[in-house]
C-alpha positions in Angstrom: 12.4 -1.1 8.9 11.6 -0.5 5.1 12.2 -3.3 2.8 12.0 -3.2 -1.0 10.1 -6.2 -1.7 11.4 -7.2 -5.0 10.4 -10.6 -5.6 7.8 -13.6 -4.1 11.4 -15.1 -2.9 11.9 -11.9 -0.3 8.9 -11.5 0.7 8.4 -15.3 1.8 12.0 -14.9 3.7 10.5 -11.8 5.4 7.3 -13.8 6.1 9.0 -17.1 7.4 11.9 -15.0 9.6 8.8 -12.7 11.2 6.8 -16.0 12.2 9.9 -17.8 13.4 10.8 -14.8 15.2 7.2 -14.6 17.0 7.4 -18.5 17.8 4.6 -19.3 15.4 4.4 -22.6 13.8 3.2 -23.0 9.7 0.2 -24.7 10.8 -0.5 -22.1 13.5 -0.4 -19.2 11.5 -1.8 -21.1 8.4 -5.4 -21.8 10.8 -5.2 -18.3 12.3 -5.5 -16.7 8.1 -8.3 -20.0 7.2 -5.6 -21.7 5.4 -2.9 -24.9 5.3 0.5 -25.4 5.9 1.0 -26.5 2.4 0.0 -23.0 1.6 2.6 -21.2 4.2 4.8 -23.4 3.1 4.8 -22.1 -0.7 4.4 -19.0 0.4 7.6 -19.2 2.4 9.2 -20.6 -0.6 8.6 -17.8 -2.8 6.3 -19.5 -5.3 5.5 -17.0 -7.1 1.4 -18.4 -8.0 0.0 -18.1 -4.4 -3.3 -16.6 -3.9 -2.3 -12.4 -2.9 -5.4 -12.1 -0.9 -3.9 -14.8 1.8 -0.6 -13.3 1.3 -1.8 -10.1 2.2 -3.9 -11.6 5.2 -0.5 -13.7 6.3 1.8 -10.8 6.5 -1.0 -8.7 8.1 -1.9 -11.5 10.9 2.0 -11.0 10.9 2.5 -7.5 11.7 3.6 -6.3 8.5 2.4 -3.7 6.5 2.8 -3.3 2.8 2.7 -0.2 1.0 2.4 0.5 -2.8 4.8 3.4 -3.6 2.9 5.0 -6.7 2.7 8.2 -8.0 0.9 10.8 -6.1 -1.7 11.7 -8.9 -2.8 7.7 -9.1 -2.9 7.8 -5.1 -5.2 10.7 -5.2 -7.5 9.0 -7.8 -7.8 5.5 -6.4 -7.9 6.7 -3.0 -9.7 10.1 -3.5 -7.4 11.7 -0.3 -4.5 13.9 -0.8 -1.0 12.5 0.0 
């Protein structure tokens, strides 16, 4: 399912209700991305100055894919592939 990700606050809801829903403790998931629970933890929260490389790696270790919806012309330039 598509979500808008809107704000740190969602996207920490989607990341705590995906490793609830896969049985995975903070700590768990936090030494599976090189990390702490004190991290999860803010991640979790929303807080909105975590590092976005770790975010990234979470939600990946996670399952979840993000995608940047940006116009086809900038795709085509960073990427150097057609859309």
């Amino acid at each position: 399912m598509l979500v808008k990700a809107h704000s740190t606050e969602l996207i920490g809801r989607i990341a705590r209700a995906e490793r609830k829903r896969q049985g995975l403790r903070q700590d768990d998931l936090a030494a599976m991305i090189g990390s702490s629970h004190v991290f999860l933890r803010a991640v979790e929260q929303g807080k909105p100055g975590v590092q976005l490389g770790k975010v990234l790696q979470a939600l990946e270790e996670l399952g979840i894919t993000v995608y940047l919806d940006v116009a086809k012309e900038s795709a085509i330039a960073i990427t150097g592939q057609s859309a």
